[in-house]
TORFI-241821 format. One record per residue (C-alpha): chain; x negated, y, z negated; residue number from 1; residue in one letter. Coordinates in steps of 0.001 Angstrom, whole numbers. Layout:
BEGIN
['A' [X Y Z] NUM 'a']
...
This chain:
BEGIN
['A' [-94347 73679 -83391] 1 'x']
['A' [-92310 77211 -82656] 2 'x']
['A' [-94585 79847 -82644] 3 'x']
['A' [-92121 82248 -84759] 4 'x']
['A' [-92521 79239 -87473] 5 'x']
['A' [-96463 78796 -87457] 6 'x']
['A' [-98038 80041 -90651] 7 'x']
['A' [-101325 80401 -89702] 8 'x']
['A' [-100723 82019 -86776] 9 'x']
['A' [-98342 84426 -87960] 10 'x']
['A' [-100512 85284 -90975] 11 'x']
['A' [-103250 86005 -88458] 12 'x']
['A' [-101389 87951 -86056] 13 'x']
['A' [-100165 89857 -89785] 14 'x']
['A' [-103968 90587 -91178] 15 'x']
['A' [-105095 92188 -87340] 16 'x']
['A' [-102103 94169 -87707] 17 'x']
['A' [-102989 94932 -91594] 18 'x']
['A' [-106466 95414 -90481] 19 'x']
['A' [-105763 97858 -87222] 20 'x']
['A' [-103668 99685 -89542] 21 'x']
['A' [-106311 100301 -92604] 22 'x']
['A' [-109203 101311 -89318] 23 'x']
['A' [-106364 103305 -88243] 24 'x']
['A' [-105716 105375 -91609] 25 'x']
['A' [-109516 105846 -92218] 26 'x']
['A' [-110420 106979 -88778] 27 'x']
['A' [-107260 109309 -88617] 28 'x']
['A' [-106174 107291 -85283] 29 'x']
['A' [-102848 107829 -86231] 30 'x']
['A' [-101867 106135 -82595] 31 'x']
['A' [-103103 102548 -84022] 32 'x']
['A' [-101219 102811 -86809] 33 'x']
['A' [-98513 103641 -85255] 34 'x']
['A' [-98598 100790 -82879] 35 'x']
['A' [-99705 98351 -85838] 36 'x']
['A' [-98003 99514 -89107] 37 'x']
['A' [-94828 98678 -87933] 38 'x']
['A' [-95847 95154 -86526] 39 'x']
['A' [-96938 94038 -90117] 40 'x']
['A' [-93320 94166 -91714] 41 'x']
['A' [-91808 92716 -88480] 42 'x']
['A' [-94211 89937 -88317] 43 'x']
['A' [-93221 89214 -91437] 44 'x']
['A' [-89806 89225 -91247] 45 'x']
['A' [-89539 87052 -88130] 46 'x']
['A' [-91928 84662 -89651] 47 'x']
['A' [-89726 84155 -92534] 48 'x']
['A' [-86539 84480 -91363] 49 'x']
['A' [-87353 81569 -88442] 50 'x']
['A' [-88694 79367 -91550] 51 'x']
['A' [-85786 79925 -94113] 52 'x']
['A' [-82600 79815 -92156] 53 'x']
['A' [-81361 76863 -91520] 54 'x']
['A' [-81439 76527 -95583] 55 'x']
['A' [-80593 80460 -95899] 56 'x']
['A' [-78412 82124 -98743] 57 'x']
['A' [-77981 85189 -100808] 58 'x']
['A' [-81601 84346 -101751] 59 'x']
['A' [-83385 84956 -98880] 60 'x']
['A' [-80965 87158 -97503] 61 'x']
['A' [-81609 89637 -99784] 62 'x']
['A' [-85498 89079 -99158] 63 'x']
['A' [-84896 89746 -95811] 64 'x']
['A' [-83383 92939 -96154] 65 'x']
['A' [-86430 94181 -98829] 66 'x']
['A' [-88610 93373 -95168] 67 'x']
['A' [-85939 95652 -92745] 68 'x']
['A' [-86131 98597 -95269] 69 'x']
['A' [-89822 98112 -95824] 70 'x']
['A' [-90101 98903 -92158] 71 'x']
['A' [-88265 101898 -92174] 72 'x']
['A' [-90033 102991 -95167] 73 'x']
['A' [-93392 102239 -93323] 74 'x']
['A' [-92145 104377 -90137] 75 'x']
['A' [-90912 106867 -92250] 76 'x']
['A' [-94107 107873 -93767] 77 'x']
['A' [-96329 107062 -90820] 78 'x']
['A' [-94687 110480 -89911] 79 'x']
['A' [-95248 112532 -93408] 80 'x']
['A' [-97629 114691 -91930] 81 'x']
['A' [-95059 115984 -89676] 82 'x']
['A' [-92271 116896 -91661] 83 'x']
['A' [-92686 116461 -95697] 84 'x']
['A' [-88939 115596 -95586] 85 'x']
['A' [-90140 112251 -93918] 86 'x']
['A' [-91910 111379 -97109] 87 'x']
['A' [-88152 111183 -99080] 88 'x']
['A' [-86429 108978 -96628] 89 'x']
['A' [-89575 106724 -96695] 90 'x']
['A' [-89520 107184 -100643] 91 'x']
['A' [-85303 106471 -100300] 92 'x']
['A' [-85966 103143 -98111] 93 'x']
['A' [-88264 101184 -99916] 94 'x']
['A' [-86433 102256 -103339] 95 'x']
['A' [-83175 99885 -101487] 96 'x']
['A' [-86050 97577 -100855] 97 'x']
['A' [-87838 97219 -104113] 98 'x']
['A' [-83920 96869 -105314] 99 'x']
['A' [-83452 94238 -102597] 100 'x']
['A' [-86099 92368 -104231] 101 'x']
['A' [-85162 92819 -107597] 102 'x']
['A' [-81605 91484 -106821] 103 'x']
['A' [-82893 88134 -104839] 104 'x']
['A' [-85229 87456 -108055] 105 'x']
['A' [-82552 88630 -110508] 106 'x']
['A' [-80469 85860 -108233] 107 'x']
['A' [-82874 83210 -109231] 108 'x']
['A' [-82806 83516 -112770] 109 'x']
['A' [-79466 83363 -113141] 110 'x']
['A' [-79006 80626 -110998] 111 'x']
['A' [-81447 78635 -113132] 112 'x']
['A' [-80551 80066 -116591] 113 'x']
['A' [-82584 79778 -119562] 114 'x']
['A' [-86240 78686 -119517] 115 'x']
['A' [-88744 77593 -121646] 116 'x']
['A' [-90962 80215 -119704] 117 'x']
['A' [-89123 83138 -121152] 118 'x']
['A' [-91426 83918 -123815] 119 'x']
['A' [-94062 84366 -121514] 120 'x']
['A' [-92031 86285 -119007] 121 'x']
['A' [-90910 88975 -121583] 122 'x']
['A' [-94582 89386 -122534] 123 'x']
['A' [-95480 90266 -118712] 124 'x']
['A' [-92271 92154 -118199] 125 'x']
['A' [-92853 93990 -121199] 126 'x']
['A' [-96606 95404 -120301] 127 'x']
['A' [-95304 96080 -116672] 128 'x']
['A' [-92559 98186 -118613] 129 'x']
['A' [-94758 99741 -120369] 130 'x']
['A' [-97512 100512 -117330] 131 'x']
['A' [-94230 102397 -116038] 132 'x']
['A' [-93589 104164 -118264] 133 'x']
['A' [-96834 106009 -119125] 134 'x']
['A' [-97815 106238 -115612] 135 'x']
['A' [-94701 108222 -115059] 136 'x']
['A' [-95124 110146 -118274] 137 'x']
['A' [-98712 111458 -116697] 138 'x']
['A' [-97052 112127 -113235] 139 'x']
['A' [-93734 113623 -113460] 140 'x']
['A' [-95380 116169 -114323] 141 'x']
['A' [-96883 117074 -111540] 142 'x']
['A' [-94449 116405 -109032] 143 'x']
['A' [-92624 119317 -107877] 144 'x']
['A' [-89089 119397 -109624] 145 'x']
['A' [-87368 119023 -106521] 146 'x']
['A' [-88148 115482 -105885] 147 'x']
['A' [-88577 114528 -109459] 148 'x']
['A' [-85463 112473 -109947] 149 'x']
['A' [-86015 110625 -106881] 150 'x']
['A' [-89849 109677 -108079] 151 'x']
['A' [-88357 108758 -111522] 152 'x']
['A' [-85524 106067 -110356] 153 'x']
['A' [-87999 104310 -107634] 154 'x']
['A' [-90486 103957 -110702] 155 'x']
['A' [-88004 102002 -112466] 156 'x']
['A' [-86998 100434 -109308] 157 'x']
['A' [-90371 98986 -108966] 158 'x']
['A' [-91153 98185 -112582] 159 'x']
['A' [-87465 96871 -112514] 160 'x']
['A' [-88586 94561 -109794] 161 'x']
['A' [-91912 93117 -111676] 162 'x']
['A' [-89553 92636 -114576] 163 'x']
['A' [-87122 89951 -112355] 164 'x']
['A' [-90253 88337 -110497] 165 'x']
['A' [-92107 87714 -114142] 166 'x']
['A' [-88706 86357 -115567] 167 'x']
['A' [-88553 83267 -112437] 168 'x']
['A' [-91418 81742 -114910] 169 'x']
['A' [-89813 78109 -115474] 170 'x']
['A' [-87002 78700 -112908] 171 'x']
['A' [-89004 77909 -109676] 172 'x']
['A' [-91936 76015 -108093] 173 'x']
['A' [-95213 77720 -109847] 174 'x']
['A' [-97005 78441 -106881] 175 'x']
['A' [-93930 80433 -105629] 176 'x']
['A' [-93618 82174 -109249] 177 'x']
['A' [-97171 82955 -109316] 178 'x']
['A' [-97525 84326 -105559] 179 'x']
['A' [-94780 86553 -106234] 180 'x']
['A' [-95700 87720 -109030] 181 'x']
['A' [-99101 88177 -108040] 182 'x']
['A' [-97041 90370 -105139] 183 'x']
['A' [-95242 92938 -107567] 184 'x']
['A' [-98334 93272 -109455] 185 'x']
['A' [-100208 94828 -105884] 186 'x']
['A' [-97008 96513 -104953] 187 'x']
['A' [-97058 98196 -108347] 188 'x']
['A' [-100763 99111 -107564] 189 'x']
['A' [-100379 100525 -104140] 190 'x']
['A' [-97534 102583 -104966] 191 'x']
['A' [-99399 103741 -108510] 192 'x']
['A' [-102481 104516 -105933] 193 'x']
['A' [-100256 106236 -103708] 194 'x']
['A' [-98541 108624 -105987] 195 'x']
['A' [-102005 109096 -107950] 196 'x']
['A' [-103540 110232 -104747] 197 'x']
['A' [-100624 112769 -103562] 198 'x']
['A' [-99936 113727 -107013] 199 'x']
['A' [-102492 113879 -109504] 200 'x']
['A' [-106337 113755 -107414] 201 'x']
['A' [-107371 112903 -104603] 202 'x']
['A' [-108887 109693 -104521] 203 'x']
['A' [-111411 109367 -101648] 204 'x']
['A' [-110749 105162 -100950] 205 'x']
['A' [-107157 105981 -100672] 206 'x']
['A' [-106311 105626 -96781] 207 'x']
['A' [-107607 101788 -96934] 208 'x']
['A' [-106888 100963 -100684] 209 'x']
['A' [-103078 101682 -100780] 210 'x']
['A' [-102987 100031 -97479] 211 'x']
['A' [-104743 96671 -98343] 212 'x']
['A' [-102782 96756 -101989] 213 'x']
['A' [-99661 96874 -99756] 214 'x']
['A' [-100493 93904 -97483] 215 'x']
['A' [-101642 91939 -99906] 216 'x']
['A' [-98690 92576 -101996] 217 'x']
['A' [-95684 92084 -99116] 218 'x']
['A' [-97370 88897 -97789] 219 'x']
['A' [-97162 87145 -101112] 220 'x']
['A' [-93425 88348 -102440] 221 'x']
['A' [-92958 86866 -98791] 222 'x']
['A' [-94857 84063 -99215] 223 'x']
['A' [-94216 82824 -102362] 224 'x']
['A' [-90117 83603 -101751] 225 'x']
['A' [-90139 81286 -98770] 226 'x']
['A' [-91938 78286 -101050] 227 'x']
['A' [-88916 78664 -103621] 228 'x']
['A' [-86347 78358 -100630] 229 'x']
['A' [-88238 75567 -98762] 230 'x']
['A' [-89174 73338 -102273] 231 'x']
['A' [-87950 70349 -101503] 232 'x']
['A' [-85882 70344 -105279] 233 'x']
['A' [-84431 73404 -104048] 234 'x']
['A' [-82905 72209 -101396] 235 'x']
['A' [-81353 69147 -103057] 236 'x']
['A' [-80362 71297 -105639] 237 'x']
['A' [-78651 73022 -102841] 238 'x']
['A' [-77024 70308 -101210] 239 'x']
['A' [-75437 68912 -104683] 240 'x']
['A' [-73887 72161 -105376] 241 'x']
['A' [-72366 72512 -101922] 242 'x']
['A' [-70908 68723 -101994] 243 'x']
């Protein structure tokens, strides 16, 4: 089997890189994370992109392209402590990416259209809305005004994107709906650890928390997407529409 297509190899070769990148952030070795951080998202994206391609749309596309600006977000703020102006482009790029995903699951639903799992869905996107929104009540204000605006629109970016993945209940494969899910839930986490930590106190498990929340929650939006584009029903589906 290609290597670039091997799950359990590329999940490995994704948790050493995961793990030399938490040792990295609590031991201040900032030269491992910079030589693993960056392998995480690309080891990703290769292992998906080799798996989903030859059955490839707008779908998976758009996953992809959550994975490229995840990267630059992650390289971005590897280098925070060097220039604070690092910390808004890495802010800017995965804001495009949490869109990115938001879009590809937003693409789903529609596809699909109504469900008998909508019910359910508006109950989940409902308490994710309204996580958001008193989160961001409690820290906006103590972000310095300058970057305000920018820290408002990614938290409804995010919260936007837990919205779509709770609304693909009844529209896809339920391990795929449930892995993603499970995905935007730790994404919401990491970055709600994240801003807690820079923002409101200090929290002392921070450098390996927000870092495992993160890993956890990029392997299964990944994860879980490629199920939905490699379900066999999928790609009949597929093939009906294009004949």
């Amino acid at each position: 089997m290609d290597p670039r297509k091997h799950t359990a190899l590329n999940l490995t070769l994704y948790a050493a890189a995961s793990l030399g990148t938490i040792v990295g952030e609590v031991t201040g070795a900032h030269g491992l994370v910079y030589v693993c951080k960056p392998f995480m998202m690309l080891i990703l994206s290769s292992w998906f992109y080799y798996n989903s391609r030859r059955v490839g749309d707008r779908f998976t596309l758009l996953v992809q392209a959550g994975l490229v600006f995840s990267l630059v977000g992650d390289i971005a703020l590897m280098f925070q402590h060097v220039d604070e102006f690092n910390f808004l482009v890495g802010l800017g790029a995965f804001l495009i990416a949490q869109l990115c995903y938001a879009i590809a699951f937003l693409h789903n639903i529609l596809e699909v259209g109504r469900s008998r799992g909508d019910l359910i869905s508006t109950c989940i996107a409902v308490l994710m809305v309204a996580y958001g929104y008193f989160f961001a009540a409690r820290l906006l204000p103590m972000v310095d005004e300058s970057i305000t605006i920018p820290v408002a629109i990614y938290a409804v970016a995010i919260c936007l994107m837990g919205a779509t993945a709770a609304f693909r209940l009844g529209r896809t494969y339920f391990r795929s709906f449930a892995m993603v899910l499970a995905g935007a839930v730790f994404f919401i986490l990491s970055d709600s650890l994240l801003a807690t930590n820079r923002f409101i106190f200090p929290l002392t498990h921070a450098p390996w928390s927000v870092m495992l929340t993160y890993a956890l929650a990029q392997v299964l939006i990944v994860w879980g997407a490629l199920l939905h584009v490699l379900d066999p029903d999928e790609i009949r589906r597929k093939a009906a529409l294009s004949t």
